[in-house]
C-alpha positions in Angstrom: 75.9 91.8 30.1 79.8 91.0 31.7 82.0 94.1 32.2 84.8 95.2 34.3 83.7 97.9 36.8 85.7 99.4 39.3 83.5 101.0 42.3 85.7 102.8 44.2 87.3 100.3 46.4 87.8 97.3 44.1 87.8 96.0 40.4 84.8 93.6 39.5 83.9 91.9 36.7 80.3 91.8 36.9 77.6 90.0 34.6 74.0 92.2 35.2 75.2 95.9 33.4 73.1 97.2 31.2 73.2 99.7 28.3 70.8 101.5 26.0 70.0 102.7 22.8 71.8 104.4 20.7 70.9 108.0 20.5 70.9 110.4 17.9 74.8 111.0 16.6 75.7 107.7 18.3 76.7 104.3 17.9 76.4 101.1 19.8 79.6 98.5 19.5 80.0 94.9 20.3 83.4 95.0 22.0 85.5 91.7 20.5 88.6 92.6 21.9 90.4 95.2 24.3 93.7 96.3 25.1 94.8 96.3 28.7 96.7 100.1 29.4 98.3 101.6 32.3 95.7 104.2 32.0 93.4 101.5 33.4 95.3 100.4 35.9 95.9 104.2 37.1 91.7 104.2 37.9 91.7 101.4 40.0 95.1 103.0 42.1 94.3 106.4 42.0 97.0 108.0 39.8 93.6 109.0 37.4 91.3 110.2 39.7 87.6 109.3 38.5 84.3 109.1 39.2 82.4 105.4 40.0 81.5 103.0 39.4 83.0 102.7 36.0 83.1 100.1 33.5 87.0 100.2 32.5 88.7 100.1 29.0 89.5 102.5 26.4 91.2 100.9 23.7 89.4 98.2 21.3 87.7 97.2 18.2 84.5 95.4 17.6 81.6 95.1 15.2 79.0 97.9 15.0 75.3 96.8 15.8 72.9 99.6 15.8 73.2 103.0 15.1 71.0 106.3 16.4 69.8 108.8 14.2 71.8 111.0 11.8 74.9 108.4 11.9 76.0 107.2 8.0 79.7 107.4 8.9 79.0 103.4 9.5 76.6 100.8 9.7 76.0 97.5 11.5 78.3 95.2 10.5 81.4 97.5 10.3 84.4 96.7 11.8 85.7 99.6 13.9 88.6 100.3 15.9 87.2 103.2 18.8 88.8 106.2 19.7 88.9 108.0 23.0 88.5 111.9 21.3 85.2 113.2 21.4 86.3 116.3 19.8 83.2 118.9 18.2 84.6 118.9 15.0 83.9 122.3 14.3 86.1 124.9 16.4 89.1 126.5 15.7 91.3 123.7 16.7 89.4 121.5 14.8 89.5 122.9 12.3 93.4 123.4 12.6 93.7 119.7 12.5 94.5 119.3 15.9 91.5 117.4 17.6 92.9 116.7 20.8 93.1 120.3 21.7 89.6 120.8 20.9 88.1 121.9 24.4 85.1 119.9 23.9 86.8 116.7 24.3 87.9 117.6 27.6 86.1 116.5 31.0 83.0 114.7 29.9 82.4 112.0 31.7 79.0 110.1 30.3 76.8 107.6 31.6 75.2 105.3 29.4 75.7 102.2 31.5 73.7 101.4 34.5 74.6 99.0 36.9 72.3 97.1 39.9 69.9 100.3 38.7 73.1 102.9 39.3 73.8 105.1 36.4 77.7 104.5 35.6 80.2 106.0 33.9 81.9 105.3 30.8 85.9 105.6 30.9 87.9 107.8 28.9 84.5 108.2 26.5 84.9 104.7 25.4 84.3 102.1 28.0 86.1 98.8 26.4 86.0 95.7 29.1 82.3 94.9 28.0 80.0 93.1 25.9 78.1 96.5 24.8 79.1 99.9 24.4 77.7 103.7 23.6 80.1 106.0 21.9 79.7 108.9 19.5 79.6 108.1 16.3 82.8 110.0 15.4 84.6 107.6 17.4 84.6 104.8 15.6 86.6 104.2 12.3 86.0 101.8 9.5 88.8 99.0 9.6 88.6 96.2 6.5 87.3 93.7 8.1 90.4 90.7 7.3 91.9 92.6 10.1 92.2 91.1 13.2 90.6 92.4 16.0 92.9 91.8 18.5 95.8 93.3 17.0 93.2 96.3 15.9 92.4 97.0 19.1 95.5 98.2 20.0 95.4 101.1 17.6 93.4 102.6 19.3 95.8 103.8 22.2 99.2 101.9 22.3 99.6 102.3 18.8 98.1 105.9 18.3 99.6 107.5 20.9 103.7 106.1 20.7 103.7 106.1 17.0 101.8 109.6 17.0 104.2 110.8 19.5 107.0 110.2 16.9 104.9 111.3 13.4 103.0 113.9 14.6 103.9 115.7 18.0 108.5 115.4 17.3 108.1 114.8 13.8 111.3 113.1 13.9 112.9 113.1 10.6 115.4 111.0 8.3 118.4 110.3 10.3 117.3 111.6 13.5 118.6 109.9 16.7 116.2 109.3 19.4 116.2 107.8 23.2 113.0 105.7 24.5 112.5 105.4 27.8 110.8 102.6 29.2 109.8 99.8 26.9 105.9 99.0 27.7 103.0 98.7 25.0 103.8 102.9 24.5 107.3 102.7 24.5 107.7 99.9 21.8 105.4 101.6 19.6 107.7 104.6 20.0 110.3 102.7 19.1 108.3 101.7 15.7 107.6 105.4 15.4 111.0 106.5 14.9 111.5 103.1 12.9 109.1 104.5 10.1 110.5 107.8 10.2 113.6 106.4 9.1 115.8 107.6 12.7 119.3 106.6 12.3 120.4 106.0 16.1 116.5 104.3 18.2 118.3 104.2 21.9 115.7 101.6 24.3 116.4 102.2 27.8 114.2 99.7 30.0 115.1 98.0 33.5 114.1 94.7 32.2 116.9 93.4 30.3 114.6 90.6 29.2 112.8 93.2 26.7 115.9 94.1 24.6 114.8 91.4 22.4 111.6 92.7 21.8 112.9 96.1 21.5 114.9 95.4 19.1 112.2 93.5 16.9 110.6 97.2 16.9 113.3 98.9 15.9 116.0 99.7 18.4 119.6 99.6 17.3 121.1 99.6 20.9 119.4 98.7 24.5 120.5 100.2 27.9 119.1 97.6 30.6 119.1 98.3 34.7 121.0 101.2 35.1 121.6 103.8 37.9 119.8 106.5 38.2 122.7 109.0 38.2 124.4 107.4 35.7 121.9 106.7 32.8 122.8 109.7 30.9 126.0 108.8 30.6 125.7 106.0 29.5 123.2 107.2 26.4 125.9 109.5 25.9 128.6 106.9 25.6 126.1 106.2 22.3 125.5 109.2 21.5 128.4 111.6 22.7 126.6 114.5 21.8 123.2 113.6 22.8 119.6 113.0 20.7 117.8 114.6 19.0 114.1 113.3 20.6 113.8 111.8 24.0 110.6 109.9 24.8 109.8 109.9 28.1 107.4 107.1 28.1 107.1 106.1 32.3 105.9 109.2 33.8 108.9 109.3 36.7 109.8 112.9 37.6 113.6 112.0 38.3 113.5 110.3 34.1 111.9 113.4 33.0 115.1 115.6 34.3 117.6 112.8 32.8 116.1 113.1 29.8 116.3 116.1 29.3 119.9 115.9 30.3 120.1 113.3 27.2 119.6 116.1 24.8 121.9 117.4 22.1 121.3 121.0 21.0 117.9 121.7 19.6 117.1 118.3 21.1 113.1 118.0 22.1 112.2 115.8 24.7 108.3 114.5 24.4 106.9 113.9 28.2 104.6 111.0 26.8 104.4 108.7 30.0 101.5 110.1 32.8 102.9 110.7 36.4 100.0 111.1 39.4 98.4 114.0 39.5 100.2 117.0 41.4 104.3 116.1 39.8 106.5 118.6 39.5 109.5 117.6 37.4 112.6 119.9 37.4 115.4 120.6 35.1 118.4 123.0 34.5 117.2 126.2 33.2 120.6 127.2 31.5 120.8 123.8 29.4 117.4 124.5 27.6 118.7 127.8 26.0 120.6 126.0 22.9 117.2 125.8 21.5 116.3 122.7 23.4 112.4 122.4 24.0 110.4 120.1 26.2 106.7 119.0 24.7 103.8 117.3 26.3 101.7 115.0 24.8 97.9 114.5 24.4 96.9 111.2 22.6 99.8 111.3 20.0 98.2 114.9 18.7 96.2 112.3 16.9 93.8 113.0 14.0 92.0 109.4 14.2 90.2 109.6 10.9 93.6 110.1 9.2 95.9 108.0 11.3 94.2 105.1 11.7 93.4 104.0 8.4 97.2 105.1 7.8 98.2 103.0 10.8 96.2 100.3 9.2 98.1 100.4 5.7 101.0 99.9 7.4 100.0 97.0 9.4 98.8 95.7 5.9 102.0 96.4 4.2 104.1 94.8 7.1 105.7 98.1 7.9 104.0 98.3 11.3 103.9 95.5 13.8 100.4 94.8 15.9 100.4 91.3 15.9 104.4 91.3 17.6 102.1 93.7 20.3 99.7 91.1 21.5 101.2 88.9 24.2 98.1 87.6 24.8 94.7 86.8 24.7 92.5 86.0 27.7 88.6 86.1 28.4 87.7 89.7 30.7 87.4 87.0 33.4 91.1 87.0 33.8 91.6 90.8 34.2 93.3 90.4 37.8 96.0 88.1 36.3 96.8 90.7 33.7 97.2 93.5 35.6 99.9 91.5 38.0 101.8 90.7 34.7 101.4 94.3 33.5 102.5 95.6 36.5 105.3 93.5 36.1 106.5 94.4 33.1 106.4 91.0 31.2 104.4 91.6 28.6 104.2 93.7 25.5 100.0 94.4 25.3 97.8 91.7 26.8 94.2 91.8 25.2 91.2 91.2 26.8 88.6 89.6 24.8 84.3 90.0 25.5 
């Protein structure tokens, strides 16, 4: 079967990997579309250190087509959107509510593909850029199936992780202001995020002036384009003279993390979503964080997918939150190398790979 497999050295898109059966507690998925993340791009330059080969892709939706032993959370036929947590489901955090902090879910890296007879990993627990894939069977949620699969795809990542920044990690409330930096496929769907919570002042800060029009479309009331370094918090405070309440660092750049935390009123929070190489440091005043100012990290939107995603799909249903708006476009996994130059390029909302 065709997949996207980086090996260490290069990114191919081969046609002879192979994948089993599923085994007991698990599911195997016919990929119909995938979203293409920074995350995957971060593999292939080393930002995410990872083992190889490994077929790439971690946010999608197919169509179930067998499942192992024990599963009745779906059947073949379902339509399912996957998620990347492989959380236990039954340890304190858990059972908190907060699944991403389960410690199970950390640092497993399976192999259920096997490539020219070498086992191969799977990539953030999904694996997405491929015909067939192996997950657990608590990763994959029941979508109705008049839902599109390329704008459910996105769900599982894009979506999940801005919008869950916003709902579930700041918890931004009614008349809130808020600054969003950097307006990629996480960034807009921050910018939705503090749309549905009803924000009063959504600040987009991007250095392509060429997205304020899509930013806009998701809900940002103003737009700061290029701007100099040293002067970008003044010019969110010539909108918002006392500063915001959220900041969403959504790029991952240690000298944005300091500005944005310079962009805070008091009690402001600023929510580190955007993933730097490994090894950053990022530095800040010490004195301005004592008018109860805090500075949160982020894992996965502190998502609960069994709860958000049918909620994320309600909302898509209701026309409250925009997936279609997302896709920018739609193009066969054979055109992965193309996509990544206009990722890295910053012309595009979400493109979508399809198997």
């Amino acid at each position: 079967m065709k997949g996207a497999v980086y090996d260490g050295s290069e990114l191919l898109v081969v046609d002879d990997l192979e994948v089993g059966l599923p085994g007991p507690g698990q599911v195997r998925v016919r990929m119909h579309a995938a979203g293409l993340c920074h995350s995957d791009v971060s593999v292939v330059d080393g930002t995410i250190p990872y083992p190889v080969p490994v077929v790439l892709g971690h946010e999608g939706a197919g169509v179930v087509e067998l499942v192992g032993e024990g599963v009745d959370r779906v059947a073949p036929g379902d339509h399912v959107v996957l998620s990347t947590l492989t959380n236990c489901g039954a340890c304190p955090e858990c059972a908190r509510g907060r699944p991403t902090m389960c410690r199970q879910s950390f640092g497993t890296r399976p192999q259920p593909f096997s490539w020219g007879g070498r086992p191969t990993h799977n990539f953030a627990n999904a694996s997405t850029f491929v015909e067939l894939t192996v997950v657990e069977a608590h990763q994959v949620v029941r979508i109705p199936s008049e839902v599109p699969l390329a704008a459910a795809s996105l769900i599982g990542c894009a979506v999940m992780t801005g919008v869950g920044a916003v709902l579930n990690r700041a918890r931004v409330g009614f008349n809130d202001t808020a600054v969003v930096i950097g307006i990629g496929g996480i960034g807009l769907n921050v910018l939705q995020g503090c749309r549905l919570a009803r924000a009063s002042r959504i600040v987009a800060v991007d250095t392509n002036p060429a997205k304020e029009d899509l930013a806009r479309q998701f809900g940002a009331t103003d737009f700061i384009g290029p701007t100099p370094a040293g002067d970008l918090v003044d010019a969110v405070r010539t909108i918002l003279p006392d500063g915001a309440d959220h900041v969403f660092e959504c790029v991952g750049s240690p000298g944005l993390i300091e500005a944005a935390t310079n962009m805070l009123d008091w009690h402001g929070q600023c929510v580190l979503v955007g993933v730097p190489p490994s090894g950053t440091k990022a530095s800040f005043l010490v004195e301005g964080m004592f008018l109860d100012k805090s500075i949160l990290g982020l894992r996965y939107g502190s998502a609960r997918p069994h709860q958000d995603i049918p909620r994320y799909v309600e909302l898509y249903q209701r026309g409250d939150l925009l997936l279609d708006e997302l896709v920018s476009k739609t193009s066969p996994v054979d055109d992965i190398a193309t996509l990544i130059e206009e990722l890295e390029h910053g012309t595009v909302a979400r493109n979508v790979l399809t198997l």
